[in-house]
C-alpha positions in Angstrom: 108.3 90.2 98.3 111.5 91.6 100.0 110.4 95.1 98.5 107.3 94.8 100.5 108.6 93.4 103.6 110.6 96.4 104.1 108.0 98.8 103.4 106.2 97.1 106.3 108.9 97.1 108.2 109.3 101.0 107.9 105.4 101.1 108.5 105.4 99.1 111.6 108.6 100.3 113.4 109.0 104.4 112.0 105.4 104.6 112.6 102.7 102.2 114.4 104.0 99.8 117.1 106.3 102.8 119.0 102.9 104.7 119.3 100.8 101.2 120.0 98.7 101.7 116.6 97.2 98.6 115.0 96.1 97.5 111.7 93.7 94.4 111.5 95.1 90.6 111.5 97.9 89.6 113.0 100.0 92.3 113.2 97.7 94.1 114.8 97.3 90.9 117.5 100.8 90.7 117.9 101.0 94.6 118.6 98.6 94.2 121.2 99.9 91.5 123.0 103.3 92.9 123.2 101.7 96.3 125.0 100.6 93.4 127.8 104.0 92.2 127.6 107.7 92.1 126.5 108.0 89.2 124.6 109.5 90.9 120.8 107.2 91.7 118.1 109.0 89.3 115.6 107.9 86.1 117.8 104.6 87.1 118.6 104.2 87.5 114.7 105.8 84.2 113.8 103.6 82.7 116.8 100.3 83.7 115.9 100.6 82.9 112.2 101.4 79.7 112.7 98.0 78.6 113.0 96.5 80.1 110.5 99.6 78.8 108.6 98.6 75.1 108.8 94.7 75.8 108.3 96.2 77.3 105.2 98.2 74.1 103.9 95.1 72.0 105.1 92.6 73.8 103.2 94.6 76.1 100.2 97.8 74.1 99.3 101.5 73.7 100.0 102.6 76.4 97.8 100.8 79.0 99.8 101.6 78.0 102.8 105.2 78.1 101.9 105.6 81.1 100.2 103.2 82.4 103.2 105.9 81.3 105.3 109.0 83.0 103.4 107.1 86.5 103.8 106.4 85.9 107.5 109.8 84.8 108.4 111.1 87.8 106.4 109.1 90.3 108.2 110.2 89.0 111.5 113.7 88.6 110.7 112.9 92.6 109.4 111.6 93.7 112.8 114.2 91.8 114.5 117.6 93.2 112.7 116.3 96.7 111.2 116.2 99.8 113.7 113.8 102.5 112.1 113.3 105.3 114.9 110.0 107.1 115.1 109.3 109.1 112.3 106.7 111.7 114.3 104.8 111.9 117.4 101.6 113.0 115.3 99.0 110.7 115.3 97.3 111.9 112.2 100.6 111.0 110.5 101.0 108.3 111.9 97.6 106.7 111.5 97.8 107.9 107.2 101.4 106.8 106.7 102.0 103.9 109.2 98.5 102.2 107.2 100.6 103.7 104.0 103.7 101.5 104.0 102.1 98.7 105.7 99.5 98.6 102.8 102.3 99.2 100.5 104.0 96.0 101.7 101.6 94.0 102.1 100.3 95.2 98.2 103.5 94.3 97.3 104.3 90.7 99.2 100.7 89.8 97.4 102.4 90.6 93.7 105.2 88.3 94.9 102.9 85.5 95.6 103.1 85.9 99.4 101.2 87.1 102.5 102.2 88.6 105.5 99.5 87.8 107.4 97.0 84.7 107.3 94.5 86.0 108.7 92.1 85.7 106.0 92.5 82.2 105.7 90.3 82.2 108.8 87.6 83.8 107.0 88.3 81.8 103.8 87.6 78.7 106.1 84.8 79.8 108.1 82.5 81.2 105.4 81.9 77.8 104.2 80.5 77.2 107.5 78.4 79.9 108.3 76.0 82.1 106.2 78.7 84.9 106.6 80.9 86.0 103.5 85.1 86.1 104.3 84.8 90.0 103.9 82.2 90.2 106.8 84.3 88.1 108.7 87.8 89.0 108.8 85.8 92.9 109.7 84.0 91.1 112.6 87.8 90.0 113.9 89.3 93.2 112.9 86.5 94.9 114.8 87.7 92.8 118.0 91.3 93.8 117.5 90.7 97.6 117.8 88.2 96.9 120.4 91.1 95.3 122.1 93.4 98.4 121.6 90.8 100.5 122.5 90.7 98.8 126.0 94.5 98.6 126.2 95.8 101.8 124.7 92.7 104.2 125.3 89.5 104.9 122.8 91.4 107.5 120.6 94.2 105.1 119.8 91.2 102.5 118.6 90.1 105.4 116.5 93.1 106.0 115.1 94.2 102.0 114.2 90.6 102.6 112.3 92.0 105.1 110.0 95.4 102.1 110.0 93.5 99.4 108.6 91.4 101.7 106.5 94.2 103.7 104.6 95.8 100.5 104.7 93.5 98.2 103.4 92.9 100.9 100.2 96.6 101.4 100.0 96.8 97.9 99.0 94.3 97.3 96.9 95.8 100.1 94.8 99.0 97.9 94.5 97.4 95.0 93.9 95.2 95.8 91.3 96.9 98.9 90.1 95.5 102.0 89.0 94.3 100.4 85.9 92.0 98.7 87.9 88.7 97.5 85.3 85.5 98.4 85.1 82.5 96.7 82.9 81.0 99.8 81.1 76.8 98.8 79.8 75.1 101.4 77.6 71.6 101.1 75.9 70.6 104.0 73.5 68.8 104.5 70.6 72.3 106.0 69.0 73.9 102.5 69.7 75.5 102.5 66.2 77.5 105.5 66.8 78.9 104.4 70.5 80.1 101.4 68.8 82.1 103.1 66.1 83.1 106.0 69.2 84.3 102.8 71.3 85.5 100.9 68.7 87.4 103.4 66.3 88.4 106.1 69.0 89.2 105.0 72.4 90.7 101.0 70.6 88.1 99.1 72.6 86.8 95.5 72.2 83.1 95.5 72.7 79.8 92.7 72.9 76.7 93.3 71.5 73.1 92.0 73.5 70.0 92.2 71.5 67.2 93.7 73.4 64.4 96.1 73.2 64.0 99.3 74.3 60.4 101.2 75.0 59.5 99.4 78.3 58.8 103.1 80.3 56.1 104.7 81.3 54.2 106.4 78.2 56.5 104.3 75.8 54.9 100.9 76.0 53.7 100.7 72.4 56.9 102.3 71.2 59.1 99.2 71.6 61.9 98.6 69.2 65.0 96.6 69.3 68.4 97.7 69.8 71.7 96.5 70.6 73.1 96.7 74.4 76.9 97.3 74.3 79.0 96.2 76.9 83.0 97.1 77.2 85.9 96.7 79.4 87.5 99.7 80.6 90.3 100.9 82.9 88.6 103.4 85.9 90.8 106.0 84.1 89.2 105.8 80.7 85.6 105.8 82.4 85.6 109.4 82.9 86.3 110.5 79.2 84.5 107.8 77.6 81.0 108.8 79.6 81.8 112.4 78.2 82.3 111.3 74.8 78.9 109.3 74.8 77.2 112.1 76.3 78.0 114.1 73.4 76.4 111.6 71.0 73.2 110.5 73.1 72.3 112.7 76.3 69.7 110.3 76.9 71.8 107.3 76.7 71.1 104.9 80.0 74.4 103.2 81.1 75.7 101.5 84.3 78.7 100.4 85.8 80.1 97.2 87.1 83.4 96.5 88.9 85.2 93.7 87.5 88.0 91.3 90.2 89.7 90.4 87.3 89.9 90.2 83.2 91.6 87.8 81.3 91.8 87.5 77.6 90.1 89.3 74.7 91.5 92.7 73.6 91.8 94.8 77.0 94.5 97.1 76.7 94.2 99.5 73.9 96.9 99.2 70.8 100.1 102.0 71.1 98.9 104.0 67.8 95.1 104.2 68.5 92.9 106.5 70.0 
């Protein structure tokens, strides 16, 4: 969490709010607010997550909240006592590696257990009260924050705090998840038999059998026959190689690909020694 903070630290002050760029939530609120005003970015973010601080303990739990708080209090405290002068004027730079660290912090404060902006607790809230999902949402509030900067700091600086929130928002998904981020791999083919052994024996891969039938396609209606549907967990890294591989054995093979939020138990990772 302290890893992170600091990374948003050097995000925020070496890069966006000397040049008035924004991300989304409330950093980019309290960066807005303190171009109408002097009143220090570490109170403006300590003031405008408080809010969304005690919807969170209302409506997601103590713990949250106060490991919520911890980050919060840390980033402040961060902006207040750590000077970082501006990295570079550029504002292609800035835009990539201000959203950079800032979604490398925030990546990080997540892995701690933490957030550094509540935000989304808004849209956690709210989509249980309207037919909206959270995603749509928090990007409908985003959307009025660079709006907002656009009107304050000019239209190109709301373009730019686009490219913020957007390298940001991949930057920490990438943390978060990690590279080894999984994907649900489906394949039906006729050659089913030999994918499974392929999966199985060479790339040290759990899979599940479905029973099904294959045929249903135009010209092929009286040549149904069952088969088996395999279905596997990989990492997006493995995807690559093990589409090659089945290509190899059945050209014709129909598969499809799922992303998966999370896995949890069963044989995932493949055994050191195998492959």
């Amino acid at each position: 969490m302290v890893l992170g903070v600091f990374f948003a630290v050097v995000g925020l002050q070496g890069f966006m709010v000397p040049n008035n760029f924004l991300d989304g939530g409330v950093t980019g609120i309290s960066i807005l607010v303190k171009g109408f005003s002097n009143i220090h970015i570490s109170i403006l973010l300590i003031v405008f997550n408080i809010p969304f601080l005690i919807v969170g303990y209302r409506k997601i739990g103590k713990t949250f909240s106060l490991q919520a708080l911890i980050a919060i209090l840390l980033l402040a405290a961060g902006m207040y006592f750590i000077e970082i002068p501006a990295f570079t004027t550029d504002k292609v730079l800035i835009a990539v590696f201000g959203g950079f660290f800032v979604g490398l912090g925030i990546g990080f404060v997540i892995r701690g257990g933490g957030v550094i902006d509540v935000l989304e607790v808004i849209g956690y809230y709210t989509q249980k009260k309207s037919s909206l999902t959270s995603g749509e949402i928090i990007l409908a509030l985003n959307s009025l924050i660079i709006i907002g900067a656009a009107f304050k700091f000019g239209i190109e600086t709301g373009m730019y705090s686009i490219l913020v929130y957007y390298t940001a928002m991949k930057t920490s998904d990438y943390v978060v998840n990690g590279f080894e981020e999984y994907t649900a791999l489906t394949i039906i083919s006729a050659n089913y038999q030999m994918i499974n052994e392929l999966i199985v024996e060479d790339f040290g891969k759990a899979v599940t059998l479905y029973k099904g039938k294959r045929g249903y396609l135009p010209g092929m209606i009286d040549d149904v026959h069952d088969v088996d549907i395999i279905m596997t967990v990989v990492t997006r890294l493995e995807i690559h190689r093990l589409k090659e591989a089945i290509g190899e054995i059945d050209p014709k093979a129909f598969l499809y690909v799922q992303s998966i939020k999370e896995v949890k138990g069963g044989l995932i990772k493949k055994k050191s020694g195998h492959g």
